[in-house]
N, C-alpha and C positions, 0 to 999 in steps of 0.2 A: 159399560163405562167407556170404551174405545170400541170405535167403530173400524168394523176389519171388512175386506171384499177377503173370501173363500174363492178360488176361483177352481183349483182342484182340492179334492181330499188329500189333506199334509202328508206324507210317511216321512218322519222322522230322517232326517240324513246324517245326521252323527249318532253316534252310538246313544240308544236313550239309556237312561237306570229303571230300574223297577219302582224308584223314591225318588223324595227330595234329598236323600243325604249327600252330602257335599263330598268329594274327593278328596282324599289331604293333597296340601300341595307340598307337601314334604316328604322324604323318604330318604334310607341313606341307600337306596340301590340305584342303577345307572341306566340310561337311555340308549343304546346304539345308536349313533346317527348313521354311520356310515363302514364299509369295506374297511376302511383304515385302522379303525380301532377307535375313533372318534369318539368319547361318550359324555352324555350330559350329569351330572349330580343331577338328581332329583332334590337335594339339600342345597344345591347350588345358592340361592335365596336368602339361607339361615348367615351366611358371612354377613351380608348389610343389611339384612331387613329388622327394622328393629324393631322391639319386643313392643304387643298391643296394651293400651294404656286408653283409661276415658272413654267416654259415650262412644257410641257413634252415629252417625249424621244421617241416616238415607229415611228416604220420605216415608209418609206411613203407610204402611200395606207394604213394605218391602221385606223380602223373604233370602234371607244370606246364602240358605242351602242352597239356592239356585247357582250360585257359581262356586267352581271346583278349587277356589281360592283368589288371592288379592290379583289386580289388574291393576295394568298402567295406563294411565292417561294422559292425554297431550292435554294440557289444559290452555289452549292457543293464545289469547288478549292476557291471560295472566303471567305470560311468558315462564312455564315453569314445567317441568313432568312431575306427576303424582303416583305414587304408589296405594291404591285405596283397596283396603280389605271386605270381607263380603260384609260388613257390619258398618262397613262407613266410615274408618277410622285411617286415617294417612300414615302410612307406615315407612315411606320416603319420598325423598323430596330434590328432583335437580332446577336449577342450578343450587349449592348448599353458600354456607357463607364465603368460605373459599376454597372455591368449585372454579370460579374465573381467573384466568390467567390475565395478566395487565394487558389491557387493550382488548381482553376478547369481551362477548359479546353473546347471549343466548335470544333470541328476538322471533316472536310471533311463531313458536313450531306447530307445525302442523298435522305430522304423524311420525310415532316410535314403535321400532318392533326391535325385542330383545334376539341378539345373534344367535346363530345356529345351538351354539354352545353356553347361554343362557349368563354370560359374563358384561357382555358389552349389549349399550343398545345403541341402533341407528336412529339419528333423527333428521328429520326434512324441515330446515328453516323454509319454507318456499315461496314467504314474501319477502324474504329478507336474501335468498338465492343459494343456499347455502348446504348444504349437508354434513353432519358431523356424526362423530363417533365419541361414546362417550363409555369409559370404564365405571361398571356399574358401583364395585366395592369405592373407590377411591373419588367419586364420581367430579371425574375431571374427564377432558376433551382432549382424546389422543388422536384424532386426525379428522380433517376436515376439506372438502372439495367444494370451490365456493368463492368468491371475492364478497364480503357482507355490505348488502347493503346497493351490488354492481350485478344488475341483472346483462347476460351478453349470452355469444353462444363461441367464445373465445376459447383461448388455452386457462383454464382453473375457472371458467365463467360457467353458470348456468341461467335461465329464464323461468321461473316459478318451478322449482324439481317437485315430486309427488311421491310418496309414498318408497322410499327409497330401501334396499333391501340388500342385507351381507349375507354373502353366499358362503359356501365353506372355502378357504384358503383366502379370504380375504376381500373378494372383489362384491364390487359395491355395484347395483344393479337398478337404474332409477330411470321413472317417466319424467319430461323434462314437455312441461306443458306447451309452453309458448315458445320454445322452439320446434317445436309438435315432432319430438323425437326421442328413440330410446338410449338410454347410455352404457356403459357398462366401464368400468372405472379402471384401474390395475389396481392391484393390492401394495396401501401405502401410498399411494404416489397419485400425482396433479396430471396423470394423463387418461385419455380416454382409449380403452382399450378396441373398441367397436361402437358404431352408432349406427343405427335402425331407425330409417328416416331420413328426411332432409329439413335442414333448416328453413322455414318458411313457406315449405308443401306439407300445409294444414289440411288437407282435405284426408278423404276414407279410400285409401288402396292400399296396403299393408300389404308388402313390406315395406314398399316404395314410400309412401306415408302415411302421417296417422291425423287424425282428425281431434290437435289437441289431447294427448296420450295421460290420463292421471290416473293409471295406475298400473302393475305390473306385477302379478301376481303368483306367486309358485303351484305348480300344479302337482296331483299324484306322481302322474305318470313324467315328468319331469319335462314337459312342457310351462308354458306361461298363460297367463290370462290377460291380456290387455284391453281396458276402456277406454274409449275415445268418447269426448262430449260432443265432439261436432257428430249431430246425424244419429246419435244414442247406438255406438256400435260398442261390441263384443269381441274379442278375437280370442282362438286358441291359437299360440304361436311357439314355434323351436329359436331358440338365441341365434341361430344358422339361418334364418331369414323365409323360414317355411310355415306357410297359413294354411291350419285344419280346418279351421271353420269361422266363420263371422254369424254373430246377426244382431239384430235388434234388440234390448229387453223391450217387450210389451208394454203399451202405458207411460213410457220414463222418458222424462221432460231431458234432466242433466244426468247421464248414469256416473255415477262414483266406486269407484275401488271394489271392483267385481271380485268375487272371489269363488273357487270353487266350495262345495259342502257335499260332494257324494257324486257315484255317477251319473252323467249327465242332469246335474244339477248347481246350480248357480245363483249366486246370492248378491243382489246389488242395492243401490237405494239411490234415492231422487231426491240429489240436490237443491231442492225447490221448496217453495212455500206457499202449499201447504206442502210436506213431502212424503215417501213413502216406501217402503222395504218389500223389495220383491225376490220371490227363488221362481226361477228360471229356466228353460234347458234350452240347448245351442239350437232346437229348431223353431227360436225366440216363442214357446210357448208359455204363458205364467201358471206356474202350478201355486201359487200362493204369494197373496199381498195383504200387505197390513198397511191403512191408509185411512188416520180416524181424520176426524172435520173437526169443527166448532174447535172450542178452546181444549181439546185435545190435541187438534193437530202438530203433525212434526214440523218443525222448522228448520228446511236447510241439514237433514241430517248424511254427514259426508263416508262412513263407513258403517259395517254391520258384519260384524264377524260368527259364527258358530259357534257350541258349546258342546264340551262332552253330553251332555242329557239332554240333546235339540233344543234347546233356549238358541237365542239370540240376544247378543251385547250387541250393543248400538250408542252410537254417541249423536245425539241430537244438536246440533251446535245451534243453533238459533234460538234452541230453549234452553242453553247454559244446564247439560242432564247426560247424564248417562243413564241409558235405561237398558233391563231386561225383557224384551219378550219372548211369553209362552204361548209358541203357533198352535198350541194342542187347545189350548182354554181361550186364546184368540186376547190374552190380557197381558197387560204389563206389570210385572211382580218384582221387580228391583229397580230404585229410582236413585243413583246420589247427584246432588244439584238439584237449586232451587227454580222451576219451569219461568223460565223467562227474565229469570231475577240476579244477573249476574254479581257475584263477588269475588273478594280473596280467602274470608273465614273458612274457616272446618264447615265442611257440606257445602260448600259454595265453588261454584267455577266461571266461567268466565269464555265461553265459544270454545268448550272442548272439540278440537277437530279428530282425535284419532283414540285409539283403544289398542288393546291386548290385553292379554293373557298373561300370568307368568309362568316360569316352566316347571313343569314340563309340557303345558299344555299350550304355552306361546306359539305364532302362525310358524316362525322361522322354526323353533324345534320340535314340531309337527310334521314339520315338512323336511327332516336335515336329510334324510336319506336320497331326497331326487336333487339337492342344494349342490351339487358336487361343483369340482370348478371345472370353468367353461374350457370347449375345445379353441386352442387359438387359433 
């Protein structure tokens, strides 16, 4: 049904299960994020997510127990975040009715990942220039870096931000495309604590510059990941200005929001049309691609995150779909969105550009333990 290239035999890079049974994503025990005492509710969720009700929407052949619970979605042209369960059913929804403060504004977001401690989520306006922070229970916009609407590379300006990221203690950690540079925010406040980069030195020398930087990614070992479009680079990098490694992914036209999934393994996808989701290792070899043709193909799809049972969630934005793939059976077995057919109805979206997880299995409380805050 979907045409895959195998390039090496898969081994699994997140923990597989021996089934399809799904993981609760509830519990009243607690997460350690960190040394400090930090810890996440695994119930964290149960305050606002409301109770399931009604059908649910996802295409047919779609399999719930594939994912370890509901996921958020950036649903980008419909200007809105979605909360959608494995069954297809919206269980929240921002902006709500009065979610907006007079004169504010939620416009075209592009990617959301729920904070360290699984309360707040960040999101990236980043045709609109913007980044905000939003309290999940209450869901209102408690801070924001950005002039909307006023792309610069000014005091509170940015130039299309990318996948923008809260660390623990507060600071806000984001690639800033067209200024082809990295940021890193103070916690609270309209200043820029460090930039990695120069404004306007678009090109691949990292640290000096970056080649168009969209995305910035937390690593195990408490490193970063940086992609660069210009020239299809990779970086592993320290917040202190130090480059492990560069290279190429294989194959990949535009690479997007690189992420790690295992040792020396790496997960990116091609922006492009037709497009295609590749895992990777730093010495740019591809150990596995997924890259169907005909009216299967991907459209433009901009992120691909990991699953506890090595699935892959992927948001396909050019086919308005969020989809699962299982790299073991080489198929796609969770679809919600109508493949090319955008809307606002239940099952419908509209150029989803981003995904997650909720927690505890979200990227930020995955990762809280190397999220610490930066040395100044």
């Amino acid at each position: 049904m979907f045409a895959i290239t195998l390039v090496w035999a898969l081994t699994p890079s997140a923990p597989v299960s021996t089934g399809r049974d799904a993981a609760s994503p509830a519990s009243t025990s607690t997460v350690r994020t960190d040394g400090r005492g930090i810890t996440t509710p695994r119930d964290v969720t149960s305050v606002w997510l409301s109770k399931p009700t009604g059908p649910g929407y996802l295409q047919p052949g779609s399999d719930p127990s594939v994912l370890p619970g509901p996921i958020l979605i950036t649903d980008k042209e419909n200007n809105r975040l979605l909360v959608v369960d494995p069954q297809g059913r919206v269980r929240w929804q921002f902006p709500g009715p009065d979610s907006l403060a007079p004169g504010q504004r939620f416009l075209i977001p592009d990617d959301a990942f729920f904070s360290p401690n699984g309360k707040q989520i960040i999101a990236t306006e980043e045709d609109d220039f913007v980044i905000s922070v939003i309290d999940v229970a209450s869901r209102r916009i408690t801070w924001r870096y950005g002039t909307p609407g006023v792309a610069g590379s000014g005091p509170n300006q940015l130039w299309n931000p990318d996948d923008a990221m809260l660390l623990q203690g507060g600071y806000v950690l984001s690639a800033d495309i067209k200024n082809c540079r990295i940021v890193l925010i103070a916690p609270g406040k309209h200043e820029i604590r460090r930039q990695i980069g120069q404004v306007g030195g678009c090109a691949h020398d990292p640290p000096s510059t970056f080649g168009s930087p969209n995305g910035v990614f937390p690593m195990r070992n408490g490193h970063w990941l940086v992609t660069e479009i210009n020239g299809d680079w990779v970086d592993e990098m320290g917040l202190n200005g130090t480059v492990y490694w560069s290279t190429n992914p294989p194959g990949v036209l535009y690479p997007s929001d690189s992420n790690e999934i295992g040792p020396d393994r790496f997960l990116t996808v091609d922006y492009s049309s037709p497009g295609q989701i590749v895992i990777f290792n730093s010495a740019g070899q591809a150990l596995w691609r997924f890259d169907p043709t005909g009216t299967n193909a991907l459209n433009h799809p901009s992120l691909a995150l990991p699953l506890p049972n090595g699935d892959i969630l992927c948001n396909d934005d050019g086919n308005d779909r969020v989809i699962v793939v299982d790299p073991r059976t080489n198929k796609i077995v969770w679809q919600y969105g109508h493949s090319g057919i955008p809307g606002t109805a239940p099952g419908f979206l509209n150029t989803p550009d981003g995904v997650d997880l909720l927690p505890p299995h979200s990227l930020l409380v995955t990762h809280a333990q190397t999220l610490h805050e930066p040395p100044h």
